[in-house]
C-alpha positions, 0 to 999 in steps of 0.5 A: 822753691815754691814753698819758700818765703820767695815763693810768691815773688818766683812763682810768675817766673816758674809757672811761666817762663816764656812769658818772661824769657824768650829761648833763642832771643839775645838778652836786651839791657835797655842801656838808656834805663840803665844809664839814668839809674847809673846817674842817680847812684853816682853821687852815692858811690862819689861819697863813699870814695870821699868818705874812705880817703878822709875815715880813719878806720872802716869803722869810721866810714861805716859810721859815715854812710847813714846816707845808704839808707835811703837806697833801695835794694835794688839801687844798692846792688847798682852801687855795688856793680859799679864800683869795680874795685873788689876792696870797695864793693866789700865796704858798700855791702858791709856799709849797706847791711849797716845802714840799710834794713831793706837791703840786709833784709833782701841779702837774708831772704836771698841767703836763706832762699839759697839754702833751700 
């Protein structure tokens, strides 16, 4: 795993676990964070449900979305989570690998990290 492209970013992770995971300590989510990272993504998730009542086709939603772009990966897998419904999440992963070079990019990465 070292030797892959995500080498750099696991090796912190691998080398020193403990530093970064606690054996025997519960997983703490800081809720607060999580909620104001939630309210920056909302307005985005707001759209694209708007967008797919008035798109008459999926084609014309992705279209629609260039708004994505401004997104960090991380903010896109946020949108993603919080829509909730499986229909949706597939249009905002297939709207975000149109729209958003750095999250196809970190999709690509992870993928390719899976395989080995």
């Amino acid at each position: 795993m070292l030797g892959s492209k995500l080498g750099d970013v696991l090796r912190p992770y691998i080398e020193s676990p403990g530093r970064h995971i606690f054996p025997g300590e519960r997983l703490a989510i800081d809720w607060l964070e999580f909620e104001a990272r939630r309210k920056k993504v909302e307005p985005y998730l707001e759209r694209i449900v708007e967008l797919e009542k008035t798109a008459g086709s999926r084609e014309g939603l992705l279209k629609g979305t260039e708004f994505l772009g401004e997104l960090s990966p991380d903010q896109g897998l946020l949108l993603v989570y919080i829509a909730e419904d499986e229909k949706l999440q597939g249009l905002i992963n297939a709207a975000l690998g149109k729209n958003n070079p750095q999250f196809r990019e970190a999709v690509i990465r992870y993928f390719k990290a899976l395989q080995g």
